[in-house]
Backbone as numpy.savetxt, mean C-alpha at the origin, in Angstrom:
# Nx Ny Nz CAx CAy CAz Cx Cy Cz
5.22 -17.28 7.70 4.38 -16.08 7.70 5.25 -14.83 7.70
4.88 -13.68 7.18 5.45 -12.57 6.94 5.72 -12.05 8.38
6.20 -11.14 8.54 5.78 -10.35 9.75 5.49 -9.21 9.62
4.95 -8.23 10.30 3.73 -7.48 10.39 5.23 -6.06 10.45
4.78 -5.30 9.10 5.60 -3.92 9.19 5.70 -3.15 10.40
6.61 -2.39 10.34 6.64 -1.52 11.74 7.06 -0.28 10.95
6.14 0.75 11.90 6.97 2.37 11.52 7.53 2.76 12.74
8.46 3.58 12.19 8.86 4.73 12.90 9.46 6.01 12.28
10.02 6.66 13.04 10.17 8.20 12.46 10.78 8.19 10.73
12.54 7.19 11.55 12.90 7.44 9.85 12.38 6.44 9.11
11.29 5.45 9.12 10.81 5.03 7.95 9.30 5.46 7.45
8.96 6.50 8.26 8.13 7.93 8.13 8.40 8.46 7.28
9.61 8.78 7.71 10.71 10.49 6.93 10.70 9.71 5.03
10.97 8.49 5.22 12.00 7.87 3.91 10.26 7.55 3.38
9.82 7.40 3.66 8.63 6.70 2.77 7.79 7.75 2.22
7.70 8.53 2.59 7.12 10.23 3.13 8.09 10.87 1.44
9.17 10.77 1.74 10.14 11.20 0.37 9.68 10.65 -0.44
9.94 9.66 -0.39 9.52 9.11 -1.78 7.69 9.15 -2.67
6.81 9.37 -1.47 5.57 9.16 -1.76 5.33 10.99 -2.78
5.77 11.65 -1.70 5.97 13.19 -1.91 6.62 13.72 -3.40
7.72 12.32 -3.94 8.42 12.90 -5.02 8.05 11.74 -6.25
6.85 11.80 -6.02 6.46 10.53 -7.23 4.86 10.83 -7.63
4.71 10.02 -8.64 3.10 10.25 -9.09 2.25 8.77 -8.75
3.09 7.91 -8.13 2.69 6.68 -7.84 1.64 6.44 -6.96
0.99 7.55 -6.01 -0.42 7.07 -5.43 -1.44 7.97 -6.46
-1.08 9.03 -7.32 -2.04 9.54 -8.10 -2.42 8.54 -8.94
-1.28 7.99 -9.61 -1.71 6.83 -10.52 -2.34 6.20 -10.31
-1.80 5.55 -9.31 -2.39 4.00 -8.72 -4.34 4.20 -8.36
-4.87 5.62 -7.81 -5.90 6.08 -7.29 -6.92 6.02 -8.87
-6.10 6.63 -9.92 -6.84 6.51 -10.90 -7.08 5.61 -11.54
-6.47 4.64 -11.79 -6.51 3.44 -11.65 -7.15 2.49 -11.56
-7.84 3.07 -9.92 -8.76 2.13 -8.58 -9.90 2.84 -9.06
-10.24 3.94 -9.61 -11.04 4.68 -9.47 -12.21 4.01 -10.33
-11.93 3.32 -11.77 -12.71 2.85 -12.95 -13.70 1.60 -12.08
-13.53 1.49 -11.00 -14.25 0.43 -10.39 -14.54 1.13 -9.29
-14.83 2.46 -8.81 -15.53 3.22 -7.50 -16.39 4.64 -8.39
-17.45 4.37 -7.50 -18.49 5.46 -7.85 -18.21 6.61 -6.93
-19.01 8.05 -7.72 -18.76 9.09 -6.94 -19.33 9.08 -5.41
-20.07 8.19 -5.12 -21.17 8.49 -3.75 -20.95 6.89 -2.54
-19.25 6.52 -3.43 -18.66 4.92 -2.41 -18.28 5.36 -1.35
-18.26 4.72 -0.26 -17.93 4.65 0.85 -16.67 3.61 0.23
-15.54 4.12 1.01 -14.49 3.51 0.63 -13.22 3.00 1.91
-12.82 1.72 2.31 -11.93 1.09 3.39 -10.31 1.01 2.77
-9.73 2.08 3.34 -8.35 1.42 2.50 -7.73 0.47 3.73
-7.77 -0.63 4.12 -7.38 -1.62 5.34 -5.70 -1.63 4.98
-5.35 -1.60 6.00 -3.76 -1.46 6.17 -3.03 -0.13 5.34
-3.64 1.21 5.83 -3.65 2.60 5.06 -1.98 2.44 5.01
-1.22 2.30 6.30 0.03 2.88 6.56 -0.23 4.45 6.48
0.64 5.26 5.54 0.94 6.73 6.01 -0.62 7.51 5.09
-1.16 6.38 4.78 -2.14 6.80 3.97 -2.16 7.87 2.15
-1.30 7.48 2.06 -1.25 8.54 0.36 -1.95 7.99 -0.45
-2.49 6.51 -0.54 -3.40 6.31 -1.54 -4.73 6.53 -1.07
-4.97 6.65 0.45 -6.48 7.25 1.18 -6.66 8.54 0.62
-5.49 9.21 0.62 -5.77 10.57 0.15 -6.04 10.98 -1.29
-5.36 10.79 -2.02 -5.98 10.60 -3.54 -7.47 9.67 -3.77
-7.64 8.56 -3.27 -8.78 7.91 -3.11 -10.05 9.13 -2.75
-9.63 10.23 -2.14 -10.61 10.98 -1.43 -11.37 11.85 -3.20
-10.73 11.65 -3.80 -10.74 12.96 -4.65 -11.93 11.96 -6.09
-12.11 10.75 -5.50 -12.82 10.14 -6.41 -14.12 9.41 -6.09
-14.27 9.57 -4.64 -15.01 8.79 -4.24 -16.16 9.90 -2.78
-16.84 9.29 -2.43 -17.58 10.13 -1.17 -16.63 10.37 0.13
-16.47 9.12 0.23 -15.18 8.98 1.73 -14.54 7.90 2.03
-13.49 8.09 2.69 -12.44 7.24 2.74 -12.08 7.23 4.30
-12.04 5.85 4.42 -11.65 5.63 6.32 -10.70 4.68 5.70
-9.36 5.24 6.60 -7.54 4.97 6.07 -7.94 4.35 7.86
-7.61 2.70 7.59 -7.16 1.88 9.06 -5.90 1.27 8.51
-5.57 1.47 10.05 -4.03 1.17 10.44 -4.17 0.67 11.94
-2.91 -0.48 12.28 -3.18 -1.23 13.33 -1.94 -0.01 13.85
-0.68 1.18 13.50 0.27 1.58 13.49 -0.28 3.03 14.17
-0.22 3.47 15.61 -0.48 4.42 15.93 0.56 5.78 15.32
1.90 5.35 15.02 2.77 6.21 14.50 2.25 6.36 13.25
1.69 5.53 12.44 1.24 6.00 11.10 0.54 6.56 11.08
-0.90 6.02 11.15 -1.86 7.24 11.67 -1.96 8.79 11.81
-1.14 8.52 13.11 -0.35 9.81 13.82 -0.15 11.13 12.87
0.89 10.11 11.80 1.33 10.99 10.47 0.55 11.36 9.52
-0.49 10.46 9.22 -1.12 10.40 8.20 -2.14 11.71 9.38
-2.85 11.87 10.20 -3.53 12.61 10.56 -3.02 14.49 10.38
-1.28 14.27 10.91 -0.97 15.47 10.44 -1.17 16.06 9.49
-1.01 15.41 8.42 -0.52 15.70 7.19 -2.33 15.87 6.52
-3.71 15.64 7.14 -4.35 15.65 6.35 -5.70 16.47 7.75
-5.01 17.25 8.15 -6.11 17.77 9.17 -7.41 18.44 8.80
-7.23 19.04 7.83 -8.43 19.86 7.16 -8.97 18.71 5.84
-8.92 17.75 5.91 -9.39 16.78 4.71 -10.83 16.54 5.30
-11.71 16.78 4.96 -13.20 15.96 5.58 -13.44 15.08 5.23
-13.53 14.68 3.65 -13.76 13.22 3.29 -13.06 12.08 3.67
-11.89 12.49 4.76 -11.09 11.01 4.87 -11.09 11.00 6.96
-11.49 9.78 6.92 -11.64 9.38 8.43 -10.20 8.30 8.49
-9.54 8.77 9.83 -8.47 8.02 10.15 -9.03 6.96 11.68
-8.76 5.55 11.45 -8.95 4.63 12.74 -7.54 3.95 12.77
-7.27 4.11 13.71 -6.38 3.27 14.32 -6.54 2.34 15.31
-6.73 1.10 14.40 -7.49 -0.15 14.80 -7.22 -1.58 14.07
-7.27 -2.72 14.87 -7.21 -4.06 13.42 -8.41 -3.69 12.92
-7.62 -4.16 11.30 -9.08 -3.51 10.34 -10.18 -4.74 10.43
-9.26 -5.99 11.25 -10.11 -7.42 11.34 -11.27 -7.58 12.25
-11.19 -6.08 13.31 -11.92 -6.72 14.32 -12.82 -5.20 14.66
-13.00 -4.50 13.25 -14.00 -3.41 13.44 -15.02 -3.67 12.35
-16.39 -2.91 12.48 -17.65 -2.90 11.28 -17.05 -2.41 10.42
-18.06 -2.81 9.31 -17.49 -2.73 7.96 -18.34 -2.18 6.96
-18.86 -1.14 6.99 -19.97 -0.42 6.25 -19.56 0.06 5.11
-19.07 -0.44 4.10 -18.20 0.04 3.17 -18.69 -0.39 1.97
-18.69 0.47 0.93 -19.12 -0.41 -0.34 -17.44 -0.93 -1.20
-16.84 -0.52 -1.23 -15.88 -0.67 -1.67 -14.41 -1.21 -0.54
-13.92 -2.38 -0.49 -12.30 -2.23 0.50 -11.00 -2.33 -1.22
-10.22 -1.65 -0.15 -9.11 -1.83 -0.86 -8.11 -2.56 -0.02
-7.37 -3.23 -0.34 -6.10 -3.93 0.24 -4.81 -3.35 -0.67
-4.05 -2.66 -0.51 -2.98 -2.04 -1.31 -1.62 -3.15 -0.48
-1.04 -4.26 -1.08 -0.13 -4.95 -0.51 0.16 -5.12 1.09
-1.27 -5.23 1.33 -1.59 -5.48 3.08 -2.49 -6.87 3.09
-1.90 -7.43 3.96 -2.28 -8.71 4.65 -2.42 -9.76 3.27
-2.47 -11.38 3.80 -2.50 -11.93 3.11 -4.07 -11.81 2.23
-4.40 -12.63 0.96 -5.29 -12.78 0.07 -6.68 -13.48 1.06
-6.23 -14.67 1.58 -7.12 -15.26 2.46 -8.03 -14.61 3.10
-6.95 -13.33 4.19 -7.32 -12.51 5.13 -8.09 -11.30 4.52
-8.28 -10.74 3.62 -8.41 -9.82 2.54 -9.85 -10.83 1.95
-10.14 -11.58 1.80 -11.44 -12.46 1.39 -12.21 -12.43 2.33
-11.79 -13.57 3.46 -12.74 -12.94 5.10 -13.15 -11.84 4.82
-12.07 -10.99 4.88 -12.76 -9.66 5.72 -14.07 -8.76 4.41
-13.76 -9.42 3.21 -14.64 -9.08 2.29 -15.99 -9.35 2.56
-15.92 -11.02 2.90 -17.19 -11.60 3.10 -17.94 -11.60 4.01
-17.51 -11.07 5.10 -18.35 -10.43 6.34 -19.01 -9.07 6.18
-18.48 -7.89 4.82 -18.63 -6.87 4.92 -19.51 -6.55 3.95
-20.48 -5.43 3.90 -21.35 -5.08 2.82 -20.89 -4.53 1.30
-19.74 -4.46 1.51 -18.56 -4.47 0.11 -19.40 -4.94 -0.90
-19.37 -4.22 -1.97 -19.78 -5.06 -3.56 -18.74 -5.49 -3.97
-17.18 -4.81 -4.06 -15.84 -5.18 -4.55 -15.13 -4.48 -3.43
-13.94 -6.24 -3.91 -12.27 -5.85 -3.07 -11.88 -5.71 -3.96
-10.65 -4.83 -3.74 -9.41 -4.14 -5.08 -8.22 -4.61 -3.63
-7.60 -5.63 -4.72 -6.60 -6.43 -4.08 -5.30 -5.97 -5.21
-4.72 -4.95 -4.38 -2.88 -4.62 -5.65 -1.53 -5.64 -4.90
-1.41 -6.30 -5.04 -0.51 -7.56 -4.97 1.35 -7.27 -6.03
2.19 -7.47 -5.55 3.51 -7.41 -6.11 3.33 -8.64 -6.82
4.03 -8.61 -8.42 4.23 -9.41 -9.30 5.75 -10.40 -8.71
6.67 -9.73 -8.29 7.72 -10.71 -7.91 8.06 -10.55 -6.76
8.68 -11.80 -6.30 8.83 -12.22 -4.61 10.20 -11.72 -4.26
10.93 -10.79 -4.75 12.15 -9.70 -4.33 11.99 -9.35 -3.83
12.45 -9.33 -2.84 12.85 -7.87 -2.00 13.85 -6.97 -2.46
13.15 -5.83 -2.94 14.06 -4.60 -3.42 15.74 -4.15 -2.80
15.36 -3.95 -1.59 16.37 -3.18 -0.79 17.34 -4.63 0.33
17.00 -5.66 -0.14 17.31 -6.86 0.82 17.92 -7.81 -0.46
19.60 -7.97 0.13 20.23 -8.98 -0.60 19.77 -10.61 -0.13
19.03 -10.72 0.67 19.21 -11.93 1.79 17.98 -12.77 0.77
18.13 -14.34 0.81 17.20 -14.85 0.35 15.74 -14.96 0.37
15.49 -14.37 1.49 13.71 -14.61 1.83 13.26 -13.23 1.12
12.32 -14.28 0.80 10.75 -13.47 -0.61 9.64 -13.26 0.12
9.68 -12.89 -0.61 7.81 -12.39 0.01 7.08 -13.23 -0.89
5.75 -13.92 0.04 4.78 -15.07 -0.04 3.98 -14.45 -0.69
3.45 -12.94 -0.61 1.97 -13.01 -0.98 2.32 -12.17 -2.35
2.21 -13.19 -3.28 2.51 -12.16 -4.23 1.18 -12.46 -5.03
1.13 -11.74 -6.64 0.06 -11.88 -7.29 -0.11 -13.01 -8.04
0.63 -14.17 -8.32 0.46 -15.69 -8.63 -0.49 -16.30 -7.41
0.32 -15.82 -5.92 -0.47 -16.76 -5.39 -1.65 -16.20 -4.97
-2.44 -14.81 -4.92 -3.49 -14.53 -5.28 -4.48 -14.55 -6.23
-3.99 -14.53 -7.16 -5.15 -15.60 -8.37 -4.96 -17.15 -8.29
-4.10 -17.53 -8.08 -4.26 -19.17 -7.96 -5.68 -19.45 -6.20
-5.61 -18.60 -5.22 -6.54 -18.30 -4.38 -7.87 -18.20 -4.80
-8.28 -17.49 -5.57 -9.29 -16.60 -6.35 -9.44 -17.47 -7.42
-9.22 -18.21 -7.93 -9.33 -19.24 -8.96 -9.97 -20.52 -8.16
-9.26 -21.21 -7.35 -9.53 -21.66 -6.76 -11.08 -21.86 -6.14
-11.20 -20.69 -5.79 -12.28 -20.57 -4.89 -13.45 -20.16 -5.69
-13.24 -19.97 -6.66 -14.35 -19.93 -7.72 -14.42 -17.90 -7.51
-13.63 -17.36 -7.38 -14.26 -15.89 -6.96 -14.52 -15.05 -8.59
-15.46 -14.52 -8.57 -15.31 -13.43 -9.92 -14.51 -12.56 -9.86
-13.64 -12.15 -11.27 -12.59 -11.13 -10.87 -12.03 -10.69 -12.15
-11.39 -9.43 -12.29 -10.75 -8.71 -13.42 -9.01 -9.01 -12.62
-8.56 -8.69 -13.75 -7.03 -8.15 -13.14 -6.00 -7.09 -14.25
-5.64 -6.58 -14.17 -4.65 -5.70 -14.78 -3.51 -6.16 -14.49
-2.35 -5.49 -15.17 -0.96 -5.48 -14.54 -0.42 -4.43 -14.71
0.19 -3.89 -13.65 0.86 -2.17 -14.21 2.20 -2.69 -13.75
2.93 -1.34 -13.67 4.24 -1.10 -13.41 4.47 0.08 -13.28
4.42 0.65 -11.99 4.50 2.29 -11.51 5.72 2.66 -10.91
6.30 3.62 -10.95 7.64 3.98 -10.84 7.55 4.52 -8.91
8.42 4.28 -8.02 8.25 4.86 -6.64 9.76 4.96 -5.94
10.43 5.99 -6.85 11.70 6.02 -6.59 12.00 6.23 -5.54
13.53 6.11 -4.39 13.72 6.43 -3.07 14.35 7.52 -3.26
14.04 9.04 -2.72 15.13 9.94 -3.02 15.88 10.25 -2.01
16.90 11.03 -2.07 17.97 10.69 -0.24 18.50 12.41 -0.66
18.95 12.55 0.73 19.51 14.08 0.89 21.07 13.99 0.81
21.32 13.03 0.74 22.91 12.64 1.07 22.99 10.91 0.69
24.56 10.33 0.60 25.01 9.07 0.28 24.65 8.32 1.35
24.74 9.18 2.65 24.60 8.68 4.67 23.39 8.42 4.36
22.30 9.37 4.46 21.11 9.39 3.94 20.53 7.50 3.14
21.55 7.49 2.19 21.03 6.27 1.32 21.51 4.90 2.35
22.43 5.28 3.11 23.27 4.46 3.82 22.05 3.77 4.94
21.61 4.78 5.59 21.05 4.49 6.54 19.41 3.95 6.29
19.25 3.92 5.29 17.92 3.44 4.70 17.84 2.05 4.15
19.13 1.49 3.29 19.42 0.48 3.33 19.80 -0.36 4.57
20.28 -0.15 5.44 20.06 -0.75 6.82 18.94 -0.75 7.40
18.37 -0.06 7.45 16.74 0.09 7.79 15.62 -0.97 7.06
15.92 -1.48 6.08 14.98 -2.04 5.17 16.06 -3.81 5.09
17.09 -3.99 5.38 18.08 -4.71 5.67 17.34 -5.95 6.38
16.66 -7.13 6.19 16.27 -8.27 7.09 17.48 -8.73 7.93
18.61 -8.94 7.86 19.44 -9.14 8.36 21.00 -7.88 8.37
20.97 -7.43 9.91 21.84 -6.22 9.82 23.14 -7.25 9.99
23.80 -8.22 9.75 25.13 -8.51 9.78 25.46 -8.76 8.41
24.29 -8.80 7.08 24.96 -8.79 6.01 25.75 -7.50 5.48
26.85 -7.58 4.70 26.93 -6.54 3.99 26.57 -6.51 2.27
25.45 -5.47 2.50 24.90 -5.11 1.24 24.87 -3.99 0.43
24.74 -2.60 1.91 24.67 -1.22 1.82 25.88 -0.71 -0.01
26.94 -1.48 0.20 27.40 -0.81 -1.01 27.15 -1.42 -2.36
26.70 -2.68 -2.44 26.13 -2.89 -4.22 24.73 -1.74 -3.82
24.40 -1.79 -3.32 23.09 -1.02 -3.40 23.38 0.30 -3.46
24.30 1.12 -3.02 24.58 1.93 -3.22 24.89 2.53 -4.61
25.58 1.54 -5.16 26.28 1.80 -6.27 25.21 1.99 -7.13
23.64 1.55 -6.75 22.67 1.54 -7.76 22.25 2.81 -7.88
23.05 3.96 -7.35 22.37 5.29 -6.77 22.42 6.39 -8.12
21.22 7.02 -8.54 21.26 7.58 -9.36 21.41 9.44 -8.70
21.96 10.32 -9.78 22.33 12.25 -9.45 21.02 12.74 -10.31
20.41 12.91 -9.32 19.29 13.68 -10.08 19.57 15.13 -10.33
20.64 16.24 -9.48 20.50 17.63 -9.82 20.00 18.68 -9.19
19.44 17.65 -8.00 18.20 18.62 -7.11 19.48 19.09 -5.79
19.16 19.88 -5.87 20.18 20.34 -4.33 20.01 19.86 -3.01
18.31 19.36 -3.07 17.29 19.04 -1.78 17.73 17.51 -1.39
17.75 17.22 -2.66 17.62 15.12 -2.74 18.48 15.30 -4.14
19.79 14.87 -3.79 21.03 15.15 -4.73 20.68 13.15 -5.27
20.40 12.66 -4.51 20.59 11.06 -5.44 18.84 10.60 -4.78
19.12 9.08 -6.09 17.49 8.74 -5.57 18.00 6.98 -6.11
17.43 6.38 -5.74 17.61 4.97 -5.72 15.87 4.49 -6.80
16.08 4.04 -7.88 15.32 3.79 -8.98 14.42 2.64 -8.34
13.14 2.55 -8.31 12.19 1.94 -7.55 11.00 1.26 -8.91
11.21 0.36 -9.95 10.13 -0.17 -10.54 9.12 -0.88 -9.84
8.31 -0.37 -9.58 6.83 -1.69 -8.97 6.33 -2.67 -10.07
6.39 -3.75 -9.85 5.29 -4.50 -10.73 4.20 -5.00 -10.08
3.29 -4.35 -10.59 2.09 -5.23 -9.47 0.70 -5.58 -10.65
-0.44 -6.21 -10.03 -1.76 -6.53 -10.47 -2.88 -6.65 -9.96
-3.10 -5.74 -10.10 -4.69 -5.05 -9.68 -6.11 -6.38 -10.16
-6.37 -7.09 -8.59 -7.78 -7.66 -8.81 -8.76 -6.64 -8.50
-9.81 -6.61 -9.25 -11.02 -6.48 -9.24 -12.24 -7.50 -8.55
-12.06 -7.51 -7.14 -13.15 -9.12 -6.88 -14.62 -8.53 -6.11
-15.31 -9.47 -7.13 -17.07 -9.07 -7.02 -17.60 -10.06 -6.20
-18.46 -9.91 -5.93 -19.41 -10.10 -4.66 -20.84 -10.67 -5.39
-20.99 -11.76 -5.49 -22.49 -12.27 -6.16 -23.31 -11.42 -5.37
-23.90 -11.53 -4.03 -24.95 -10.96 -3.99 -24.37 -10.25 -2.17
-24.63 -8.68 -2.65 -24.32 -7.59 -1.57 -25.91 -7.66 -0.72
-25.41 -7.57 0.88 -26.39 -7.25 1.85 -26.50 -5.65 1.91
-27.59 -5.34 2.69 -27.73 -4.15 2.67 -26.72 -3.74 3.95
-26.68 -2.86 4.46 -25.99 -1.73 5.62 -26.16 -0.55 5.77
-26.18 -0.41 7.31 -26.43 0.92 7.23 -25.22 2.18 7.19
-25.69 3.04 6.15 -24.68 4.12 5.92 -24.25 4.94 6.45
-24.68 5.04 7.83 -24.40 5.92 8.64 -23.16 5.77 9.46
C-alpha cells in the first residue's frame, strides 16, 4: 500500500511554485469541465493545496476542496479567502455526507476507494485522473506507484462500470530560486534519504532567464481522465 502524502511548509512553498508557474490546473479544470454543468455541486476528495478546486470554481456552482491535511487546507484557505463558491473541510473525505453531483479524485486514493465512496453518494459521475506510468519522477529508488491508470480500467472493466477515458499529457514544471533550492527539494521528494541521487537530477535542471526562479526542473504528466457514470442516481438533499 502507498502511504498517505504529508505536507508541510517547504512542500507548500515547492508545490505552490510550481502550481503558480504553470497552466496545468487551468487545463486540467477545462478539461473536467465537458462533463460538469453550470448549477453541479462539485467534491474534489483529496483537494491537497486545492488549485484544481479553484479553477473547478469558475465552471461549476460550488466546490467543497476535502483534505484529511490540516496544513493544506490551512493554505489552501489563505490563498482563497474571498472565494464564495469554494467550501474548504478538513476531514476524511471517507467518513463525511456526500451531497454532490459530481466527485473528482485528481490522483488521490486508490480506484477501489474512489468507487465506494461513489456508490454511497448521490454523484451522477466520478472523474478519476490517474498517472499513466508507475515512475516516480523525483525518486531514483525502485518502488512505483500502484495506482496507476492500467490498473484503474482493468478495475472498471472488471466491474462492469460505464466509462469514457481520455489521455492527456500536461506540462507541471518545478521552478527553484537557486541550485540549493533544487537541492533541497530533491531530498524532500527522495523515498530513501541515504541514496545519492540529488546530482543526476540536478543535472536535469533547465535556465529559464527569470531572475525570481533562475532554473526549473521539466515536469511531463501523463495521465487519463475516466469519466464513470452511475446507472441510476438517488435523489439528495441540496442543501
Amino acid at each position: 500500500m502507498e502511504q498517505r502524502f504529508y505536507w508541510n511548509e517547504e512542500r507548500i512553498r515547492f508545490f505552490s511554485d510550481a502550481a503558480e508557474h504553470s497552466t496545468f490546473f487551468r487545463t486540467l479544470a477545462a478539461l473536467l469541465s465537458e462533463h460538469i454543468r453550470p448549477d453541479d455541486r462539485v467534491l474534489d476528495a483529496g483537494c491537497g493545496l486545492g488549485y484544481l478546486s479553484t479553477e473547478l470554481t469558475k465552471v461549476c456552482a460550488q466546490v467543497t476542496a476535502v483534505d484529511l491535511e490540516p496544513k493544506a487546507i490551512d493554505a489552501l484557505k489563505d490563498r482563497t479567502r474571498d472565494l464564495k463558491t469554494l467550501r474548504t473541510v478538513c476531514a476524511d473525505v471517507f467518513r463525511i455526507p456526500l451531497p454532490y453531483d459530481v466527485i473528482v479524485c485528481c490522483r488521490f486514493g486508490s480506484t477501489t476507494e474512489a468507487l465506494e465512496l461513489f456508490d454511497r453518494s448521490c454523484a451522477r459521475e466520478l472523474i478519476l485522473i490517474k498517472r499513466q506510468s508507475p515512475d516516480r519522477r523525483f525518486d531514483a529508488s525502485k518502488e512505483r506507484h500502484a495506482r496507476t491508470a492500467a490498473e484503474a480500467e482493468a478495475i472498471l472493466r472488471r466491474q462492469g462500470r460505464p466509462f469514457e477515458a481520455r489521455d492527456v499529457t500536461l506540462n507541471l514544471d518545478q521552478p527553484f530560486r537557486s541550485v540549493e533550492d533544487a537541492e533541497r527539494f530533491f531530498r524532500a521528494y527522495r523515498s530513501d534519504p541515504d541514496t545519492a541521487q540529488s546530482e543526476q537530477l540536478l543535472l536535469k535542471l533547465e535556465k529559464t532567464g527569470d531572475d525570481a526562479f533562475p532554473y526549473r526542473f521539466p515536469v511531463s504528466n501523463a495521465l487519463r481522465i475516466f469519466w464513470v457514470q452511475k446507472a441510476a442516481v438517488r435523489d439528495c438533499d441540496r442543501t
